[in-house]
C-alpha positions in Angstrom: 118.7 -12.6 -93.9 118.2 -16.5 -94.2 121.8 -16.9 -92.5 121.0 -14.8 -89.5 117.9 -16.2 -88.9 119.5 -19.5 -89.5 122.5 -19.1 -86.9 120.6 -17.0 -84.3 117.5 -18.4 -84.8 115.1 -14.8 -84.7 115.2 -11.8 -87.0 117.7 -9.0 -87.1 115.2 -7.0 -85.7 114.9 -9.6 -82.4 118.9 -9.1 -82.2 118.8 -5.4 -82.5 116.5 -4.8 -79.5 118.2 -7.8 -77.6 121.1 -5.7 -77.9 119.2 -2.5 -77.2 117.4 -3.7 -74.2 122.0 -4.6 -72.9 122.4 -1.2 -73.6 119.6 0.2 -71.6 120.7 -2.2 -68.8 124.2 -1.7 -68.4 123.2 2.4 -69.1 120.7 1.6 -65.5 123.1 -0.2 -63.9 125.8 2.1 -64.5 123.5 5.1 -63.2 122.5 2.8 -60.1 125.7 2.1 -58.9 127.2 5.8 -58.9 125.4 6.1 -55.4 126.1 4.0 -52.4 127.1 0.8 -54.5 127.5 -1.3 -51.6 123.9 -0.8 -50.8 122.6 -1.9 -54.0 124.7 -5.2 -54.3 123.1 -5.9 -51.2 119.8 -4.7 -51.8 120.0 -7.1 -55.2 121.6 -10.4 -53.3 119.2 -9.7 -50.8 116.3 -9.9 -52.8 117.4 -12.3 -54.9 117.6 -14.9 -51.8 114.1 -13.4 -50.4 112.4 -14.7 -54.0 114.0 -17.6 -54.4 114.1 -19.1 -50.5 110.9 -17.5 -49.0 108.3 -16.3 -52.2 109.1 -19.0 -55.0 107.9 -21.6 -52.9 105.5 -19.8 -51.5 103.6 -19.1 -55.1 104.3 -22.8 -55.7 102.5 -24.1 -53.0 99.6 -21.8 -53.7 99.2 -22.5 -56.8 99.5 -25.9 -56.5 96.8 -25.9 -53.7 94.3 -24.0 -56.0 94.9 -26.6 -58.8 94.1 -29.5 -56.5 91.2 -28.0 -55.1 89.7 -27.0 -58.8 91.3 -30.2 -60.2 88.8 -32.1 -57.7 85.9 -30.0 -58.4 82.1 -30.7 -59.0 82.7 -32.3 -62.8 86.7 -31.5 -63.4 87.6 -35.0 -63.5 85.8 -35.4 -66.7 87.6 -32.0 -68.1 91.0 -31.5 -66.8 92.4 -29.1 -69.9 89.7 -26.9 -68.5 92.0 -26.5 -64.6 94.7 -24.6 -66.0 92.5 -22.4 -67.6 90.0 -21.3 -64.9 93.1 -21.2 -62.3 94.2 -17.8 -64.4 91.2 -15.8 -63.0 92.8 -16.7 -60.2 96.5 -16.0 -60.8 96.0 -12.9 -62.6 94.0 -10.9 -60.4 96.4 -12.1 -57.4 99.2 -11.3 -59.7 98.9 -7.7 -60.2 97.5 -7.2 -56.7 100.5 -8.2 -55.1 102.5 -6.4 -57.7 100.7 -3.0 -56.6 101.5 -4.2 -52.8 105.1 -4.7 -53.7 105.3 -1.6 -55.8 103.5 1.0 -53.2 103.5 -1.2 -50.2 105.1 2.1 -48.1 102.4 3.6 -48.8 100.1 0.9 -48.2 101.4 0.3 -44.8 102.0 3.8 -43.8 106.0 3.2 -44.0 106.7 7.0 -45.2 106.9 9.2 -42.4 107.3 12.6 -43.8 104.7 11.8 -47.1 102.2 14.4 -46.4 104.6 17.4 -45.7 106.4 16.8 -48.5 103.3 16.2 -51.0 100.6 17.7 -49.4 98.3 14.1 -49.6 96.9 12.0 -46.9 98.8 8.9 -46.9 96.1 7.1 -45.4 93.7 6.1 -48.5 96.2 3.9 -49.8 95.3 0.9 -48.5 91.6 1.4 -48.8 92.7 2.3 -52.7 94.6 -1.0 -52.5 91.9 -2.8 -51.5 89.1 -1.5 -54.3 91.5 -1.8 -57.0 92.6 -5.8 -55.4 88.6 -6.4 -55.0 88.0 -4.9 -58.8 90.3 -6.6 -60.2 89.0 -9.8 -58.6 85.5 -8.4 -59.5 86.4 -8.5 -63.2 88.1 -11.2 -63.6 84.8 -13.2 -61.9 83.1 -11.2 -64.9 85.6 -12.4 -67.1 85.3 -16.3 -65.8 81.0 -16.2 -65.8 81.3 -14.8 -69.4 84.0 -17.7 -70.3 81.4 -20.5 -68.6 78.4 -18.8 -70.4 79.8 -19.2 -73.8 80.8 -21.9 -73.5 77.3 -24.0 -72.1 75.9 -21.6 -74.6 74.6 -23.6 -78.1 75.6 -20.5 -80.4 79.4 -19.8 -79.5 81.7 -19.6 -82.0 
């Protein structure tokens, strides 16, 4: 055991589902590409380039605007470990909210022609679903960020 953790620097068990999560891969990958395989190379490259040359810096400069704009806050200067932190109820909520938008944004923007003949729904309450779940999430995570402050100013946290 003290070799393998020595040489590959985790447990056997790491390795093993390493190697599993290969497997299940290649297994996808496999299944993926039995269709129009062209397609998906494209699809792939092309999304590749759209994260890395358009969203990546787009994130970046986001972030790093909310970061200046907490960094120079009403008492920050005096507390600057304290940026990072309150910039996650920030990042989190916008996180999964535009993880939902990228995940069901057909639906979102009414991009699915034939979605209520084939299922029966209305596809126009996903966008005003998108937008309660995007405003509870925010919501909470304000929650989350008062409760944070409040313990903290109060005398008896632990």
């Amino acid at each position: 055991m003290k070799t393998i953790r020595a040489r590959y620097g985790a447990s056997p068990l790491h390795l093993l589902l390493v190697l599993c999560s290969f497997a299940l891969t290649v297994y996808a990958g496999l299944r993926l590409l039995k269709g129009d395989t062209l397609a998906v190379v494209i699809w792939f490259v092309g999304a590749a380039l759209l994260h890395d040359l358009v969203f990546l810096p787009l994130y970046t400069v986001t972030d790093r605007v909310l970061q200046f704009v907490f960094r120079h806050g009403k008492g920050e200067a005096k507390h600057p470990d304290r940026v990072g932190g309150r910039i996650n109820y920030i990042r989190v909520p916008a996180f999964v909210a535009l993880l939902l938008l990228v995940v069901w944004y057909p639906l979102i923007l009414r991009r699915v022609p034939g979605y209520p003949s084939y299922t029966g729904l209305s596809a126009g309450v996903f966008l005003g679903h998108w937008l309660l779940i995007t405003a509870a999430l925010f919501a909470a995570s304000a929650l989350c960020l008062l409760t944070a402050m409040w313990r903290r100013r109060s005398p008896h946290a632990v």
